[in-house]
Backbone as CSV, one residue per row, in Angstrom:
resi,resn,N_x,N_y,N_z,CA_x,CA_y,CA_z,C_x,C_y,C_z
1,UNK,42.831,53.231,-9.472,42.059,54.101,-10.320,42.061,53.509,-11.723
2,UNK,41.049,53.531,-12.471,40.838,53.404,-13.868,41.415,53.776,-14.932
3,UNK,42.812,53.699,-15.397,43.910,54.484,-15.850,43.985,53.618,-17.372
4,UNK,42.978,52.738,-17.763,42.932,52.267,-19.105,42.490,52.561,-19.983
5,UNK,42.017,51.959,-21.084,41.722,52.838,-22.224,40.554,53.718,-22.572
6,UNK,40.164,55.031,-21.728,38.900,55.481,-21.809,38.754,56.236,-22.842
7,UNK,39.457,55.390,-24.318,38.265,56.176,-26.062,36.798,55.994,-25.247
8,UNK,36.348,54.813,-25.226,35.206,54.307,-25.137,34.478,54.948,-24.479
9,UNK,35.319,55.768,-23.133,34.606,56.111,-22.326,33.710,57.764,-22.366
10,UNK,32.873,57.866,-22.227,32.492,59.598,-22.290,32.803,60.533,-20.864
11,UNK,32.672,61.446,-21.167,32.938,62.327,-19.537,31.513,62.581,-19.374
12,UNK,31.209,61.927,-17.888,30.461,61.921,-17.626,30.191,63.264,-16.171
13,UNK,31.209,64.357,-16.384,30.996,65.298,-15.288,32.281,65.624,-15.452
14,UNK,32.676,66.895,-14.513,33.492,67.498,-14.563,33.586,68.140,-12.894
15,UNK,34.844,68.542,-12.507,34.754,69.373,-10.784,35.979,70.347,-10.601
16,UNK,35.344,71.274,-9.768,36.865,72.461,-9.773,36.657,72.627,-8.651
17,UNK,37.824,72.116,-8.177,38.308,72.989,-6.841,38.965,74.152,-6.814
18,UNK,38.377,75.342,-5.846,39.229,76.842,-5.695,39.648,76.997,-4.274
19,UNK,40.526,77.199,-4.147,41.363,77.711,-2.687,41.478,79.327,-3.080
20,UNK,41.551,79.800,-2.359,42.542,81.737,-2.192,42.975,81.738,-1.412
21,UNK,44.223,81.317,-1.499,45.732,81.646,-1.160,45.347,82.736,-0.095
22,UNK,46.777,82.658,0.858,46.774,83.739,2.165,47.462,84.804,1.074
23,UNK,48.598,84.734,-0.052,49.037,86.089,-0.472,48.016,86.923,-1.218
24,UNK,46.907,86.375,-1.635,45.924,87.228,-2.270,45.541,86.461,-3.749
25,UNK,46.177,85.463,-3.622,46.174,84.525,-5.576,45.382,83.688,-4.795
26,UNK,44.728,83.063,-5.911,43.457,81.894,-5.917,44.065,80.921,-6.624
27,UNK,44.319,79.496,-6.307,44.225,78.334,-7.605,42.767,77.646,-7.403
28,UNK,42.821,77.158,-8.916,42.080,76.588,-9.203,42.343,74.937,-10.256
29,UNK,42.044,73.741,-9.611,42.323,72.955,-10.033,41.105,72.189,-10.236
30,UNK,40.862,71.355,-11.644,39.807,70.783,-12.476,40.252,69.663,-13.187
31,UNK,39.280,69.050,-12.827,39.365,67.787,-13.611,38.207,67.079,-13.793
32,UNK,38.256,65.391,-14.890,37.014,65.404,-15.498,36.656,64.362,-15.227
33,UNK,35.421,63.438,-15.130,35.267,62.121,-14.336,34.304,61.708,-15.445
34,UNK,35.151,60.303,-15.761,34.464,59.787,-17.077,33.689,58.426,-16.499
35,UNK,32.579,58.094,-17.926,31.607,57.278,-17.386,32.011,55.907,-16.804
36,UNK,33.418,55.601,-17.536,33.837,53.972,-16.950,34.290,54.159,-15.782
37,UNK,34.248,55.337,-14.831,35.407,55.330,-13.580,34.253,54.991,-12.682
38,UNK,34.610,54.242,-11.467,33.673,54.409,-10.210,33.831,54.835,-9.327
39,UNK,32.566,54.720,-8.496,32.511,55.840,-7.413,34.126,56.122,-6.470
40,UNK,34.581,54.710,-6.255,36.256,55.005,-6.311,36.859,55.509,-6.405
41,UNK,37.180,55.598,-8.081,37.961,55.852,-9.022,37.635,57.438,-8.741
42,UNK,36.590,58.417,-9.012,36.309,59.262,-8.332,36.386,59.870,-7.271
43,UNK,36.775,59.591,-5.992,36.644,59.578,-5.126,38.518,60.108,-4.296
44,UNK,38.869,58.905,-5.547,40.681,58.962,-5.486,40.897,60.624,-5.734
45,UNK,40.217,60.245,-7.502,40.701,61.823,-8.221,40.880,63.078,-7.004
46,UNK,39.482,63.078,-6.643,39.522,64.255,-5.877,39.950,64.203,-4.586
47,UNK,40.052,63.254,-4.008,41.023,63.362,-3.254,42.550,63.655,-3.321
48,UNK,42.865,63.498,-4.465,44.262,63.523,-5.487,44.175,65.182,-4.897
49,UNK,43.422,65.556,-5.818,43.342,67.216,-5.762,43.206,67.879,-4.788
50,UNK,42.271,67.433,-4.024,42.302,68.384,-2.412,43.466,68.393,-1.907
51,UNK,44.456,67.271,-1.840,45.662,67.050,-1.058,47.079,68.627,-2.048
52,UNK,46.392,68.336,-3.319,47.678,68.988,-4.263,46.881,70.932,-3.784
53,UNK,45.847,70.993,-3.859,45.331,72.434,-3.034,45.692,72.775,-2.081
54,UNK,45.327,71.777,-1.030,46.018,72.108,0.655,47.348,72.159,0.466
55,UNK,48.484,71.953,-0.161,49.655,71.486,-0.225,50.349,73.100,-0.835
56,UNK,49.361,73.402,-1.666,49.829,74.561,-1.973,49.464,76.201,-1.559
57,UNK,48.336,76.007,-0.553,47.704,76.751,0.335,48.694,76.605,0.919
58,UNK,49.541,75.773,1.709,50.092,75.765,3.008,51.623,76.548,2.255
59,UNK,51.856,75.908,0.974,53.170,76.695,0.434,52.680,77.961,0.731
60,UNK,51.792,78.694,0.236,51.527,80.061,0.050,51.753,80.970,1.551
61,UNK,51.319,80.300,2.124,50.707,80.459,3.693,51.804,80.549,4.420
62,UNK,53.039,80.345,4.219,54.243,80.032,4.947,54.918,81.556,5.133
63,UNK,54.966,81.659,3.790,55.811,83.349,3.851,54.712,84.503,4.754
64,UNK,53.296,84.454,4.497,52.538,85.067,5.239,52.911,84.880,6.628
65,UNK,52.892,83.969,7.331,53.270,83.352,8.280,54.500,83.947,9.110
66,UNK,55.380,83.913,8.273,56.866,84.195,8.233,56.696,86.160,8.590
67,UNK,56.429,86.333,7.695,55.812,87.815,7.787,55.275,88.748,9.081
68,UNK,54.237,88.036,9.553,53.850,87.949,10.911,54.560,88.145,12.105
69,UNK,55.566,87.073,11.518,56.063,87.162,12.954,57.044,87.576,13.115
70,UNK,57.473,88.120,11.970,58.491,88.949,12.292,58.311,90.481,12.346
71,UNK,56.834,91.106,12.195,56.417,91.940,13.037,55.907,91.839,14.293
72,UNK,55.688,90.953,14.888,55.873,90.572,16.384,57.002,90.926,16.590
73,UNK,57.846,90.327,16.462,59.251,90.463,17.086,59.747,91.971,16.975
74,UNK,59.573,92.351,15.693,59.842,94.049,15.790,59.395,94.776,16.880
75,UNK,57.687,94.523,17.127,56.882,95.338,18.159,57.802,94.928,19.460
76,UNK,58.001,93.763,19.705,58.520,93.249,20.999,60.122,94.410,21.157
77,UNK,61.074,94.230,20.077,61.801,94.567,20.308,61.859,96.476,20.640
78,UNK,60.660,96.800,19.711,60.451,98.518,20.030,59.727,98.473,21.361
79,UNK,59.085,97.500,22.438,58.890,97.538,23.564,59.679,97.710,24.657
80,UNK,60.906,96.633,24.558,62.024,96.339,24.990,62.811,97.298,25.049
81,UNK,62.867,98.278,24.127,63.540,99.262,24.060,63.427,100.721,25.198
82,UNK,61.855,100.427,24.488,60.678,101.418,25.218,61.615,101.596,26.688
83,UNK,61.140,100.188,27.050,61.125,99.557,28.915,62.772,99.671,28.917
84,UNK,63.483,99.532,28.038,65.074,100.412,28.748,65.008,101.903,29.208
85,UNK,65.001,102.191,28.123,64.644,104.049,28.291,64.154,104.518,29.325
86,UNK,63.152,103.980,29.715,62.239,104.567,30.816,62.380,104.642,31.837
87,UNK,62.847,103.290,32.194,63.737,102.399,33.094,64.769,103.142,33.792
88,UNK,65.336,103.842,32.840,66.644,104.401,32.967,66.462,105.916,33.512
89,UNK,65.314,106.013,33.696,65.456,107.522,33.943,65.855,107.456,35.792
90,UNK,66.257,108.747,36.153,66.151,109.075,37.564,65.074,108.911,38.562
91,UNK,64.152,109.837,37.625,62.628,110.070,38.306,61.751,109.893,37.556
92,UNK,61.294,108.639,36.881,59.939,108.165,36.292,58.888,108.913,36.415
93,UNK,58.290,109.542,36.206,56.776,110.458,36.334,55.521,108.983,36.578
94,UNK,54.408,109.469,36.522,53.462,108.340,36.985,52.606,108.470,34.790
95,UNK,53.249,108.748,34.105,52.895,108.625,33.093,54.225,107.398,32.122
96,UNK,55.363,107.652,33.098,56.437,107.065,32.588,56.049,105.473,33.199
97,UNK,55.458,105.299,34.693,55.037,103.952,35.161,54.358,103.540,34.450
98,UNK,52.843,104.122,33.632,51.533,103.545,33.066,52.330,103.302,31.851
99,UNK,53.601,103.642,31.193,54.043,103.297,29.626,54.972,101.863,30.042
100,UNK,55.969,102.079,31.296,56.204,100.954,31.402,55.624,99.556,31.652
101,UNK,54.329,99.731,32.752,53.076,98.811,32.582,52.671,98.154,31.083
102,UNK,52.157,99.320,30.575,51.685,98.545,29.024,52.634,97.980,28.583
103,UNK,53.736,98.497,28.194,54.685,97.662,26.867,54.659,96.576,27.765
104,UNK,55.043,96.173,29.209,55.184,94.815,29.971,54.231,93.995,29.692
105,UNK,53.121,94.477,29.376,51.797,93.815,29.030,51.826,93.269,27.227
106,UNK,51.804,94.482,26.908,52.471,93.903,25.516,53.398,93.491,24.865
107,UNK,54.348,92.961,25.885,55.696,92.039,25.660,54.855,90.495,25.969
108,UNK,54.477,90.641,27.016,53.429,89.550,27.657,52.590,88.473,26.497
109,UNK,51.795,89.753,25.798,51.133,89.217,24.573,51.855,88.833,23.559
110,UNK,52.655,89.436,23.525,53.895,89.612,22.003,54.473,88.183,21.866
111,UNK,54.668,87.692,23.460,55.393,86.613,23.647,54.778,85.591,23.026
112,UNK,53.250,85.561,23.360,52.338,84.862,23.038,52.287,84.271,21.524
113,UNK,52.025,85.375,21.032,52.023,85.340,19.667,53.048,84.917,18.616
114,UNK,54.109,85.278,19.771,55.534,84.908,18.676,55.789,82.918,18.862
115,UNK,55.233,82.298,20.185,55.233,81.470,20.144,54.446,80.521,19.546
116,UNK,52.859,81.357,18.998,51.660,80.668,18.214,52.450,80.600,16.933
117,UNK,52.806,81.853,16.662,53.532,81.886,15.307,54.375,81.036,15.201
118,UNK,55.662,80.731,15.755,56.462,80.120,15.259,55.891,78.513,15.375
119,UNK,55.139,77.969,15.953,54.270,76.819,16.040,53.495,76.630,15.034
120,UNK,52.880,77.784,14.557,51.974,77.790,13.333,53.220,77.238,11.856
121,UNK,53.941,78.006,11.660,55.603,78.161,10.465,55.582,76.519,10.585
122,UNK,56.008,76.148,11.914,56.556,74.294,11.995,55.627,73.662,11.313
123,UNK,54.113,73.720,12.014,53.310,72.508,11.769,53.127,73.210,10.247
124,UNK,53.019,74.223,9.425,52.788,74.594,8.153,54.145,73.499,7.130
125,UNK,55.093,73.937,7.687,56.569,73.564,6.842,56.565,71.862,6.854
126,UNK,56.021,70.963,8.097,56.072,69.501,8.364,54.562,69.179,7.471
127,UNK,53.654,69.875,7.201,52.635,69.818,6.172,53.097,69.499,4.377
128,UNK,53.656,70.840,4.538,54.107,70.926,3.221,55.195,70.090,2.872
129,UNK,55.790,69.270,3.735,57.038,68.635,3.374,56.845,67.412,3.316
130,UNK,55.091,67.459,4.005,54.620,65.662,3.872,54.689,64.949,2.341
């Protein structure tokens, strides 16, 4: 990149990148592209910047992430619970079978999710640590 003496040089443009964050904050990063730089030299910059955006999207994105899934795991575990209880009775009613059905179903899914999730956390954390 063109990192020498640009008195001479004028700004010949300017560019902002905006991300919004998964917690609800936006950055915004800007910078200015002067007339001695080339298409290159340009080219670097913002690539510079997309990498320092994504980098901090993915920081942001982690605790969201994190968040997630540990309401999965709650639901799973108030399922689990569910399916003891019920389990446990003498004489199940045919309303006590259709509750044990679902939560089994939604342990099923739960599972699912807790495994997207925690897959999602890795490849986020091996991102951000690049």
């Amino acid at each position: 990149m063109n990192q020498g003496d640009n008195n001479n040089g004028a700004v010949a443009g300017s560019f902002t990148l905006a991300a919004q964050l998964p917690n609800g904050k936006s950055l915004t990063f800007s910078g200015y592209v002067l007339q001695a730089e080339s298409l290159t030299d340009v080219n670097t910059k913002l690539d510079m910047a997309v990498a320092v955006v994504e980098r901090q999207r993915l920081h942001a994105e982690i605790p969201e992430l994190e968040a997630k899934l540990e309401q999965h795991l709650r639901a799973k575990r108030q399922s689990e619970a569910i399916i003891k209880e019920v389990s446990g009775k003498d004489r199940p009613t045919s309303q006590d079978k259709q509750m044990l059905n679902t939560h089994r179903v939604n342990i099923t899914m739960l599972d699912e999710e807790i495994k997207r999730g925690s897959e999602a956390i890795e490849k986020a954390r091996l991102q951000f640590a690049a």
